[in-house]
C-alpha positions in Angstrom: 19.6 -14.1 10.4 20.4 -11.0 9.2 20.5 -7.6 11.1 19.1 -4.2 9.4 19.7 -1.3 10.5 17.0 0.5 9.2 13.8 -1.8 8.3 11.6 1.3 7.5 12.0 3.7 3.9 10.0 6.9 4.2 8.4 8.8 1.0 11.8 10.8 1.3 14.2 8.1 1.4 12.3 6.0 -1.3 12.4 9.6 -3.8 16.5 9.6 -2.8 17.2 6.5 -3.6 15.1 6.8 -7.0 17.0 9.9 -7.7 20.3 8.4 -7.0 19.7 5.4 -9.8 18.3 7.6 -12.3 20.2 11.0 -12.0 17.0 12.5 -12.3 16.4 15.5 -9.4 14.9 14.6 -6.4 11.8 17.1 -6.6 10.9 15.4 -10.0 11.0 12.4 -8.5 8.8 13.1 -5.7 6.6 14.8 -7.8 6.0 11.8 -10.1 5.9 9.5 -7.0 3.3 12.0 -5.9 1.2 11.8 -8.9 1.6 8.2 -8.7 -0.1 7.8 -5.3 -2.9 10.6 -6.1 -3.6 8.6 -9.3 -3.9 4.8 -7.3 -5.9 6.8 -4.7 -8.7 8.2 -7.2 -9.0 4.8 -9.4 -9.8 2.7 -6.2 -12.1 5.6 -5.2 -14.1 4.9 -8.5 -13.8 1.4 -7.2 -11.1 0.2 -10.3 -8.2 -2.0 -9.5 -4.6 -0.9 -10.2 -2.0 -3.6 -11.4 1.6 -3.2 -11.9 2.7 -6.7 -13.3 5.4 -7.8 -11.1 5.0 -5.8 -8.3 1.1 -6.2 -6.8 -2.2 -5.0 -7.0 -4.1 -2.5 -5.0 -7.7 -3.6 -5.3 -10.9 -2.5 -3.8 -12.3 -4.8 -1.2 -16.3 -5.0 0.1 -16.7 -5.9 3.3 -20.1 -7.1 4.6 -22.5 -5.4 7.1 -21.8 -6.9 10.4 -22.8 -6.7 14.5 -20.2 -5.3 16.2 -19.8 -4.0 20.0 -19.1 -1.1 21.5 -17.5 -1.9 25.1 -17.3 1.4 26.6 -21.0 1.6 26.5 -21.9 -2.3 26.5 -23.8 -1.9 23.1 -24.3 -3.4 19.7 -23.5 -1.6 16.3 -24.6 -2.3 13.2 -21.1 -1.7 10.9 -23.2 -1.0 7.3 -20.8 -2.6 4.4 -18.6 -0.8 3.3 -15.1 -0.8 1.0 -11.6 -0.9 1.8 -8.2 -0.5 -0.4 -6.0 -3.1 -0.1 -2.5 -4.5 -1.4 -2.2 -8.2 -3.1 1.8 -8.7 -3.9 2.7 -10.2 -6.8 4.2 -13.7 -6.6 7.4 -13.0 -7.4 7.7 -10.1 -5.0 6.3 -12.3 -2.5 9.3 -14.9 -3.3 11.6 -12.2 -2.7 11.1 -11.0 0.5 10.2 -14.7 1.9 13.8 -15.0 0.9 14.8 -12.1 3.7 13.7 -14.5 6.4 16.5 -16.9 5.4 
């Protein structure tokens, strides 16, 4: 088993490292990673899918209406259906970080 000794990257960290590989400047690169994000935001507002082939999908997903509970005040809800955003890995990337476990 192997020991990390940081398992989280922040926005920051993930522009850094980008910058470091590239030798472009870090404010470029956060601005492009930026734009990226505000882009994948608005197209699964309109309710389109994003794929990057390799890497995963963020998709729009409809959940149903269902009966849930509010136990504070011992009630039922009605939940109307709604959508959610949501990440589907691709394979591969799923391969290599089931490999991490190892």
């Amino acid at each position: 088993m192997r020991f990390f000794k940081n398992l989280e990257m922040t926005k920051a960290e993930l522009c850094k490292s980008i910058s470091a590989k590239t030798g472009c400047d870090a404010q470029t690169v956060l601005a492009i990673v930026e734009s990226l994000m505000v882009e994948v935001k608005e197209s699964l507002e309109k309710g389109e899918n994003v794929y990057f082939r390799g890497f995963g999908s963020f998709i729009v997903k409809q959940r149903a209406e269902k009966t849930a509970r509010n136990i504070s005040k011992n009630t039922t809800v009605i939940v109307p259906a709604h959508n959610i955003p949501a990440f589907k890995p691709a394979k591969e990337f799923v391969k290599l970080v089931s490999k991490l476990e190892d």
